[in-house]
C-alpha positions, 0 to 999 in steps of 0.5 A: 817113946819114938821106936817104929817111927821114922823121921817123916812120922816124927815130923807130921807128929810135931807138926800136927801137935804145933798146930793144936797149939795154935789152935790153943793159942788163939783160944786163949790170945782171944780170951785174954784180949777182954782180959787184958783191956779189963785188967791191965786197963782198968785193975779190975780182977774179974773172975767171971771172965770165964762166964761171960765167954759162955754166955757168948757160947750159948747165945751162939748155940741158940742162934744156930738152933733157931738158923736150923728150924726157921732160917735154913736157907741161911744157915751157912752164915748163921756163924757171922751173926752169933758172933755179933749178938755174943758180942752184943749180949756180953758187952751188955751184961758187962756194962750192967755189972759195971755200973751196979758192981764194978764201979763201986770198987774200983782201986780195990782189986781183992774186993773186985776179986771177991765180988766177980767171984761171987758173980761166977757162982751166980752165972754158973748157977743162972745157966744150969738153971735155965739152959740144964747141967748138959754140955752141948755143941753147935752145928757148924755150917758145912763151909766150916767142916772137913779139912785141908790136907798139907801132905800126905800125912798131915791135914789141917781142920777148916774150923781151926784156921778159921778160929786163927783168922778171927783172932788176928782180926779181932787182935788188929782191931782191938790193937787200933782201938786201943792206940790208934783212936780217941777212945784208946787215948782215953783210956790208958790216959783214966787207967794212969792218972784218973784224976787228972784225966777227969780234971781235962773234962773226960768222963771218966765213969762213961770210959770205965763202962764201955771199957768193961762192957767190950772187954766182956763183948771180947770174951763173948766172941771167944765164946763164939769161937770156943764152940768150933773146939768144944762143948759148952756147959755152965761151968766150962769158963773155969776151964780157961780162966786160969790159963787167961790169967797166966797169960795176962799177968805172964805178958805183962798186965797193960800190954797188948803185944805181951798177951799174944807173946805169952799166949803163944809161948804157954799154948805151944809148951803146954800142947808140946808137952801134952805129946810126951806127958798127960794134960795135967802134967803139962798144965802143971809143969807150964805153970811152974815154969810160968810162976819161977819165970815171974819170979825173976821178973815179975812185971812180966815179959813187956812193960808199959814205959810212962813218961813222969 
């Protein structure tokens, strides 16, 4: 396989590959960000995570669309504001379903499997309903084009790096969220005895509605991002809403620190992997190691420790 090549192409080769996996990998560390709030907080399995990324998408490929024809001039920032009003439009959607859906099935995960389900249908069906069955693509600004050569050989795409940065910063907000606020305190105190937390006068319903809302918001902004490394279509949310959920669970369902752990693990195995054999093997053989792993150790790679 590696005839003809000498150990400097051998390396860019490796190199470049390792990249892509960070690349992957901040795709998914920012898809299983919402996920692990809404999951691991909350129980909830929600399988329209996936659709909710989209709708992130698309509300950045019509911000684009209406930056190009009426705000030209400010195209080169337009990026700043898609994502902000994907976080906005996803988090309110997700705290619509919360309240009509979700809240009606709390503690009882298969139902809330089934449910969220059903929803995915309906947000698939919504949007090649009014936006078409074509996949389409966003116009980045020219700030976000081109690459940063390393050496000679190997060249790194702005957009990647700029995905990379988003996600550590999006990653250091959510982990001050979650453990360094009131609101934090408040939710992993409903997610481990929602009774008693009740009883100590927090609203427990108004937590669990901005609980999901930002989660879906999250996954609105990954849609955001998911624009600079790929097309966006009704149904390209199914694309990574296994993969998220390998992450989760694999990390460990309540902890922050497992998600980006097994996201980095699965994402630079699997573009390893995608060198040597094809992307669905790769796939495959990732989850077969992921499956013998939780097999072992079912809780996954980090465990939430509780005081009784």
């Amino acid at each position: 396989m590696f005839e003809g090549y000498t150990l400097a192409e051998l390396g860019s080769i490796f190199a470049m590959q390792g990249f892509a996996g960070l690349i992957l990998f901040s795709v998914f560390v920012l898809m299983a960000l919402g996920l692990a709030i809404i999951f691991g907080q909350m129980g909830v399995i929600n399988m329209a995570h996936g659709e909710f990324m989209i709708l992130g998408a698309y509300i950045t490929y019509f911000t684009s669309n209406f930056f190009l024809n009426y705000l030209p001039a400010l195209f080169s920032v337009y990026f700043f504001v898609a994502m902000i009003l994907a976080f906005v439009g996803a988090g309110a959607l997700g705290m619509l379903v919360e309240w009509g859906m979700i809240r009606h099935l709390y503690r009882r995960p298969l139902d809330t499997l089934l449910a969220t389900w059903g929803l995915s249908l309906m947000l698939q069906q919504f949007y090649r309903s009014v936006f078409g069955a074509r996949e389409v693509g966003v116009e980045l600004p020219q700030w976000l084009i081109g690459s940063l050569p390393v050496t000679d050989v190997i060249e790194v795409p702005i957009n990647g790096l700029f995905v990379m940065a988003l996600t550590l910063l999006i990653t250091v907000a959510v982990a001050v969220l979650m453990y360094r606020s009131r609101w934090g305190k408040q939710v992993r105190a409903v997610m481990q005895n929602r009774v008693m937390a009740g009883a100590v006068g927090i609203d427990t319903e108004k937590v669990d509605r901005y609980t999901f809302g930002i989660g879906c918001g999250i996954a609105g902004v990954a849609g955001s991002a998911f624009t600079m490394v790929g097309s966006t279509g009704p149904t390209s949310g199914q694309l990574y809403i296994v993969d998220t959920f390998l992450v989760v669970v694999f990390g460990g369902a309540q902890s922050l620190l497992g998600t980006i752990a097994s996201a980095f693990v699965i994402s630079q195995a699997q573009s390893t992997m995608e060198f040597f054999l094809s992307g669905s093997m790769a796939k495959v053989l990732t989850l077969l190691a992921v499956v013998g792993i939780l097999m072992l150790r079912p809780q996954g790679l980090f465990v939430l420790k509780v005081r009784r």
